[in-house]
Legacy VTK file of the C-alpha trace (Angstrom):
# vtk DataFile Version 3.0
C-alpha trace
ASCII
DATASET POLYDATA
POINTS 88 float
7.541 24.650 22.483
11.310 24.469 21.638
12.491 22.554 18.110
14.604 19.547 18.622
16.518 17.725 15.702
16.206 14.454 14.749
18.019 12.159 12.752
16.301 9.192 10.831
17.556 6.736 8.328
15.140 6.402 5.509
15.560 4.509 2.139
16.756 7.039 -0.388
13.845 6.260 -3.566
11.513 6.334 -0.323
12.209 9.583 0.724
12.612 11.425 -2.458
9.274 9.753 -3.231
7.506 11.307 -0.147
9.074 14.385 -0.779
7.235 14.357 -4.262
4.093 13.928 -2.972
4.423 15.804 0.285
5.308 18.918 -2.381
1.883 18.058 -4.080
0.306 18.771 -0.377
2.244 21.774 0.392
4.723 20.536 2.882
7.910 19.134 3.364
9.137 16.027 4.464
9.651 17.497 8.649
6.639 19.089 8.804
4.684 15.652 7.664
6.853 13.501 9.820
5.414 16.228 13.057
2.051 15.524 11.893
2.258 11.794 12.146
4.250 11.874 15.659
1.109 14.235 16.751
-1.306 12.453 15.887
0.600 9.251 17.147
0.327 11.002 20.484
-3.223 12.325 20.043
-4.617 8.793 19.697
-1.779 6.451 21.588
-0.959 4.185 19.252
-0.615 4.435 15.256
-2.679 6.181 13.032
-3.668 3.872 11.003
-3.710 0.085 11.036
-0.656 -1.585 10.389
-2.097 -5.339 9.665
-0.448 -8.753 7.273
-3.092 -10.100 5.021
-2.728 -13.581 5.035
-4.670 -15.359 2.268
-6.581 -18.234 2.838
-6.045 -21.873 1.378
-7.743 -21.369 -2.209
-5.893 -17.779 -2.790
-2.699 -19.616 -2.228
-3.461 -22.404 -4.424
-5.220 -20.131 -7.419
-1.845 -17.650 -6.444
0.301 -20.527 -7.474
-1.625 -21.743 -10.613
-1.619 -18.395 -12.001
2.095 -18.082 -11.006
2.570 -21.434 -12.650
0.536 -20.432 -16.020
-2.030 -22.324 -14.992
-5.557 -22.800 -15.291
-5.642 -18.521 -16.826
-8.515 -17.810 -18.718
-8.990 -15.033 -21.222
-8.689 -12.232 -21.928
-12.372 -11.651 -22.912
-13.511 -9.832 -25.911
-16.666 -8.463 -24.107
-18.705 -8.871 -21.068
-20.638 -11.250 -22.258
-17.846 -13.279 -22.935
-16.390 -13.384 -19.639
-20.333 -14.169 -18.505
-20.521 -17.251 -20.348
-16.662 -18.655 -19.166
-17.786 -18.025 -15.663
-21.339 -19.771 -15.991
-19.464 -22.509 -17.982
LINES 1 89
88 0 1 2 3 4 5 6 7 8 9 10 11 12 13 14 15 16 17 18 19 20 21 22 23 24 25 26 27 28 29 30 31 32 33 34 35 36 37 38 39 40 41 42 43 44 45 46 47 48 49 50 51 52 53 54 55 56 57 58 59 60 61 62 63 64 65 66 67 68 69 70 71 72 73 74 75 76 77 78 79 80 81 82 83 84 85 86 87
């Protein structure tokens, strides 16, 4: 099947980034970006999930105390340390 160019606009720390780690696989940064768009094809739709973790009402809150220097415990010395601040 005939090669067609393509021209993409990626962030610059992003790309050299990939390009590390697509080195580390053997392959360069076209060759990966042809394995994603075939397998997009293959299964009609993304490869993977693309999802937003939203955190519920007490992550928020505990989010915000830690944020806040709140309510932090530790750290803990040993296991059994951390044991006995839980179970206090």
């Amino acid at each position: 099947m005939p090669k067609v160019s393509t021209n993409i606009s990626i962030d610059a720390d992003t790309k050299a980034k990939a390009q590390v780690l697509l080195a580390d696989f053997g392959m360069d940064l076209s060759t990966a970006v042809n394995v994603f768009l075939k397998q997009m094809v293959y299964e009609g739709a993304f490869p993977f999930s693309i999802t937003r973790e939203i955190p519920n009402a007490t992550t928020l809150a505990a989010m915000e105390s830690a944020n806040n220097g709140e309510d932090i415990y530790g750290p803990f010395d040993s296991v059994s340390e951390l044991m006995e601040a839980l179970n206090a």
